[in-house]
N, C-alpha and C positions, 0 to 999 in steps of 0.2 A: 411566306411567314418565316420569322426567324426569331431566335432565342438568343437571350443575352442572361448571363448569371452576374447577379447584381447583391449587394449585401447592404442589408440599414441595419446602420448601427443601434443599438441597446439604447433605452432612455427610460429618467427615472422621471417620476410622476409624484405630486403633490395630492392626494385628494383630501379634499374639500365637502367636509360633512356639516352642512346647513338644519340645527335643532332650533325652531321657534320654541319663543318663548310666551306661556300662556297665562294670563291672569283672568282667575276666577271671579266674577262679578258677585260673587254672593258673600267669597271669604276675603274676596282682596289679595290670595295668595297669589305666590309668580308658581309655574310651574315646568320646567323643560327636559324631556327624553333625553337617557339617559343616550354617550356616546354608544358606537358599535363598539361590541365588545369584539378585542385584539386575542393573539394566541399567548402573548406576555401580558399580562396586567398592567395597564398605565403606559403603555409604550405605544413612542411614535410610528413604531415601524409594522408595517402593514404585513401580512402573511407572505406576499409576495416576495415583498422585498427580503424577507427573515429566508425564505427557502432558496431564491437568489445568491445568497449570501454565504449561505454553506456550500452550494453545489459549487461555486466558484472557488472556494476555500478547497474543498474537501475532494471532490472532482477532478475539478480541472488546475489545482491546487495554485491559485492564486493567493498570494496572503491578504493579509485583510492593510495592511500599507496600502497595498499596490491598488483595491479597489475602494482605498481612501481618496487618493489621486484619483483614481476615475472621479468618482463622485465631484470633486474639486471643480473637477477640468469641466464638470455637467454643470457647475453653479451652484451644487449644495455642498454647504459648508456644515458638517456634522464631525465631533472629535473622532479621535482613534480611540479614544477610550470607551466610545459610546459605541462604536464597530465590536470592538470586542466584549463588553456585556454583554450586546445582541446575541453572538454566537454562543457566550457561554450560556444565555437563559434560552437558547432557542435546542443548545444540543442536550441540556438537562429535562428538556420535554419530551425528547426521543428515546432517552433513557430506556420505560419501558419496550419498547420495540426492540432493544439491544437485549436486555435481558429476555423477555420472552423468544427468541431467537435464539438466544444458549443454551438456555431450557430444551428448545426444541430438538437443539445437536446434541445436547450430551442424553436426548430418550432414543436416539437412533440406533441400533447394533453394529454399523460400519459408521468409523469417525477415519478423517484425514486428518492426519498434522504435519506441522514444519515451525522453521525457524528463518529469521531473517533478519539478520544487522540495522541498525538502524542507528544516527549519533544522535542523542539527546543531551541537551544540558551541556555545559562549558566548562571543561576541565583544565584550566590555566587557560595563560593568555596560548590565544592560536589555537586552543585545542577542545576536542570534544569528547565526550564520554561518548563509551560504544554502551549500547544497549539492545535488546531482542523485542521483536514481534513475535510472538507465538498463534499462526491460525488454526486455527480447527475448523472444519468442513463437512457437515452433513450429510445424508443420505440424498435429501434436494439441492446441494451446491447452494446449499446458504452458510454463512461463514463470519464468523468473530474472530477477531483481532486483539490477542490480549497482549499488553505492553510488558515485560517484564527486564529487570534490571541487567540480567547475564543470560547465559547459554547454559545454567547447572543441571542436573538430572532432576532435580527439587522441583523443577518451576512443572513438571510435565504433572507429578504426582498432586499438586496445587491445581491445574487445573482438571481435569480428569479425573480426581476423587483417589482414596486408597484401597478402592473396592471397585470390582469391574461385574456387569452382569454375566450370566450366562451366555454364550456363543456371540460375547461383545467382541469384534476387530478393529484393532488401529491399523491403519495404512499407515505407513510415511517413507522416508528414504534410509539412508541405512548407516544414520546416527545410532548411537550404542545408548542414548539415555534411554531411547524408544523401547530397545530390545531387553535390558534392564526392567523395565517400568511393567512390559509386557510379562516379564519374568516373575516379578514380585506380584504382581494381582492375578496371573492365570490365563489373561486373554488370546485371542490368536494375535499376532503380529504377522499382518502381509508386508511384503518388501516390493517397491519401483522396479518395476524394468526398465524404466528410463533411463536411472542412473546408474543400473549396470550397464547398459550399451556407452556410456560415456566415458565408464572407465576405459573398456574400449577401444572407444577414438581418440583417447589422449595416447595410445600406443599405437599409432595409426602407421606412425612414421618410422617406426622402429622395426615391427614385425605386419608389414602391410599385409603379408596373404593371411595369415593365423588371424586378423584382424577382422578382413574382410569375409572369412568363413565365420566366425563368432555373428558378425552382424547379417551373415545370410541367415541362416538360426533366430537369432530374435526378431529379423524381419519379417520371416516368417509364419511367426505367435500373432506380431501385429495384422498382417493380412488375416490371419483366421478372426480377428476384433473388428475387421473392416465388413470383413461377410456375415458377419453377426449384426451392424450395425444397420448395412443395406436388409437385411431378411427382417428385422425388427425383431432378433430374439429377446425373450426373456424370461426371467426364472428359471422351470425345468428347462424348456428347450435351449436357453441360451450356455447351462449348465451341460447338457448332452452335448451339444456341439462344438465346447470345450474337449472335452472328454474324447469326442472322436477326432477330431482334428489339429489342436494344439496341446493336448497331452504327448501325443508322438512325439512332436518336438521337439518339446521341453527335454523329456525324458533320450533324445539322440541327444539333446545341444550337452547337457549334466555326463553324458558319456564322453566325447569329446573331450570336455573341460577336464575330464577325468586322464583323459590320454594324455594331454598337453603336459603335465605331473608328471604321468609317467614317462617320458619321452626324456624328460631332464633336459639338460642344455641353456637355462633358462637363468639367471643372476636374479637373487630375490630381490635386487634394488631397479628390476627391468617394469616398466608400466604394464606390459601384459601380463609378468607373473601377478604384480598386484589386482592388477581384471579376473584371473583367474581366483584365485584367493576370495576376491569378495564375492564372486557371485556364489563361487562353492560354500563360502560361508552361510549364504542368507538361503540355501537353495531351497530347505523348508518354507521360508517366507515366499520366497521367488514363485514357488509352484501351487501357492494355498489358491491364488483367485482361481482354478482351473475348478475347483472344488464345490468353488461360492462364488455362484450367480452374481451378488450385492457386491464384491469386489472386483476393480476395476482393474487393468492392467497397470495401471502406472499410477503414478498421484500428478500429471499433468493438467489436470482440470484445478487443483490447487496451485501447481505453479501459476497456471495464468492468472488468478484472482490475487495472486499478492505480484501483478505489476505496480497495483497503486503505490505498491509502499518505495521503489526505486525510481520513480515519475515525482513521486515529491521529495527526496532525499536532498537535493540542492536547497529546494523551498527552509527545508526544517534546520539544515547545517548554517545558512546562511543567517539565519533571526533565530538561530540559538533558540530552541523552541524544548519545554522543558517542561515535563509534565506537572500537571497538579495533584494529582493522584495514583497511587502505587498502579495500577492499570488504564494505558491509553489504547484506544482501539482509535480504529480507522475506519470509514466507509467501506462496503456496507455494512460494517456493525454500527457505524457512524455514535460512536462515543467518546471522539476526542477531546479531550482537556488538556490542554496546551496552551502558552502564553510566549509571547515573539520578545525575547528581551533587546531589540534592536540599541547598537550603538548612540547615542546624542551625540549631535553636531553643538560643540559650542560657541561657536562665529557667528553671532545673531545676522549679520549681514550678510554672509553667505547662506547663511539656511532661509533667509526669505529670497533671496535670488534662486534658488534652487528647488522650492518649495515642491515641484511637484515631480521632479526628477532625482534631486540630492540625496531621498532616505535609500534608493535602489541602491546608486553608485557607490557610498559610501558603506555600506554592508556587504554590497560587494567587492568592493575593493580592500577597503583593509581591515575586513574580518576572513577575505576570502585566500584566495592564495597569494595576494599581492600584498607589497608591504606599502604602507605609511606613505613610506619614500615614492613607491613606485605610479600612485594613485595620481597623482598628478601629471606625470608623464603619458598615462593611458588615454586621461581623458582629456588631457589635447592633442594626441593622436586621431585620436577616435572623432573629434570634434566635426571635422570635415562633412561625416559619415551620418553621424548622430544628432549632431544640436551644434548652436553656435556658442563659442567659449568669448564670455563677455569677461574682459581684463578689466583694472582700474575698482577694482572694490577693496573695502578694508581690510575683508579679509586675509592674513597673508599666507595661510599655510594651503588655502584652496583656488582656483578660478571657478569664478561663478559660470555656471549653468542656465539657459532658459531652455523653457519650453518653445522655441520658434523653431521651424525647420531652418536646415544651414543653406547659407547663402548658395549660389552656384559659382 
């Protein structure tokens, strides 16, 4: 017996809801059941296809072009325009889940947060506005996405309220609006061990042994997280076993840090002096989770949850994507409002030769890093590779595009 891995393709379906029509003998009236009722009122598009639709968007961030052309290349012919309704009435249904979900992170006493670049919207030709994700992250690693226009210290007080409960903690790294914000409401602020060990490694090269005893030291905190992890602590015991085993630590590594100062020899513009500086800065922060069970050693369970947002960066830069409202979130808060202002091709003869290829290469190419000029040179280089370059059209600023594989 032998095994072969084999892949069938995705396929869209038609169904076909057969309602007789019945006439009463007594009254002479007609009468027919009504359709199944859909998750959009009045719309074609079946439950399937509407969650389809986002997970591929939002997911696996394909844009909704791109699985226009699919659709195309399957034989249904549906606008883009009617792609993108779908997603806007399908993501306005999820709404609640998004908001009961924030609800749910801002009743927690330990919150993560961060920040994350992100370009929205199109600031002159070639150019993009920068703008910020802000996530926040719950006690259960559930987590919202809120959009906001800059990096300011305003946006954290906006979302987290001007008022903090009793023995409420924010986690995050060791941005100064955090420790401000934390300042003005009263809360505890824990500080990343992560990003102190990186400051670190950026001085790896300069001062390798002072380096490599720093990160025996916080490697060392992390192993006592590993044997809490295997033993299944939690709460009190996970709390004690802080206490006996990685308070030592901490408390040698803060000594150290203390020595390297007094040693001198050290140019305040050297990366170690700056590693030593920030962690001595944050070392209250640094040392709180030893205290609190509910605080983690780092905020790395939030770094991994905003991979989504650098996995579609290409997607959103390229179709110029631009919110609709002052907050866009992301999966899994899953509350984007977004629109893809893609460039027009206006060479009717070239945009029907190209029809199921031309909106990619053209948004990529001369919205991306290539210019005007260059876009034609790519894509008859490329042509070999990619598709066969059919000359001889009207158009004269492009070569048409089909969709055939290229010759050999």
């Amino acid at each position: 017996m032998s095994h072969r891995l084999a892949q069938r393709p995705g396929s869209y379906v038609v169904l076909k809801y057969v309602r007789p029509v019945i006439k009463r003998r007594d009254t002479q009236a007609l009468s027919c059941p009504a359709a199944p009722v859909g998750v959009i009122e009045g719309s074609r598009a079946d439950v399937s296809f509407i969650a389809g639709l986002l997970i591929d968007k939002l997911v696996y961030h394909l844009p909704l072009y791109r699985q226009h052309q699919r659709l195309a290349q399957c034989g249904i012919r549906v606008s883009r325009q009617w792609l993108t309704q779908i997603a806007q009435a399908a993501i306005a249904l999820i709404e609640p889940i998004h908001d009961a979900q924030w609800q749910s992170i801002l009743s927690w006493r330990v919150k993560r947060m961060d920040e994350t670049p992100i370009k929205a919207g199109r600031d002159g030709p070639g150019k993009m506005k920068s703008a910020y994700f802000w996530p926040v992250m719950g006690e259960r690693d559930e987590i919202c996405f809120h959009y906001q226009p800059s990096r300011r210290q305003e946006h954290v007080e906006q979302l987290l309220g001007q008022t903090a409960s009793t023995g409420s903690v924010l986690h995050t790294d060791g941005y100064k609006a955090y420790a401000l914000y934390a300042k003005k409401t009263g809360l505890a602020h824990a500080q990343c061990w992560a990003h102190s060990r990186r400051a670190f490694v950026k001085a790896e090269e300069i001062e390798p042994a002072r380096v490599a005893e720093a990160l025996e030291h916080i490697g060392a905190l992390y192993r006592v997280e590993e044997d809490i992890r295997q033993k299944g602590l939690t709460g009190s015991g996970k709390r004690a076993w802080r206490q006996q085993h990685a308070k030592p630590v901490a408390q040698q590594f803060f000594v150290w840090v203390d020595r390297q100062f007094e040693a001198q020899g050290l140019l305040p513009s050297s990366p170690l002096t700056k590693a030593l500086a920030y962690v001595r800065e944050r070392r209250d922060g640094l040392l709180l989770y030893l205290d609190d069970a509910d605080v983690e050693i780092d905020t790395n369970s939030l770094e991994r949850a905003l991979r989504a947002i650098p996995m579609g960066k290409n997607n959103a830069q390229r179709a110029f994507m631009r919110s609709r409202r002052p907050d866009m979130t992301l999966l899994p808060s899953v509350r984007t409002r977004a629109r893809a202002g893609a460039a027009s091709h206006n060479h009717s003869a070239c945009r029907n030769a190209i029809k199921a290829l031309g909106g990619r290469y053209f948004v990529g190419l001369t919205w991306g890093p290539f210019k005007r000029a260059n876009a034609r040179s790519f894509i008859a280089k490329s042509a070999s590779t990619y598709m066969c370059v059919v000359a001889g059209l009207s158009c004269p600023s492009h070569k048409a595009m089909s969709h055939w594989p290229a010759p050999d």
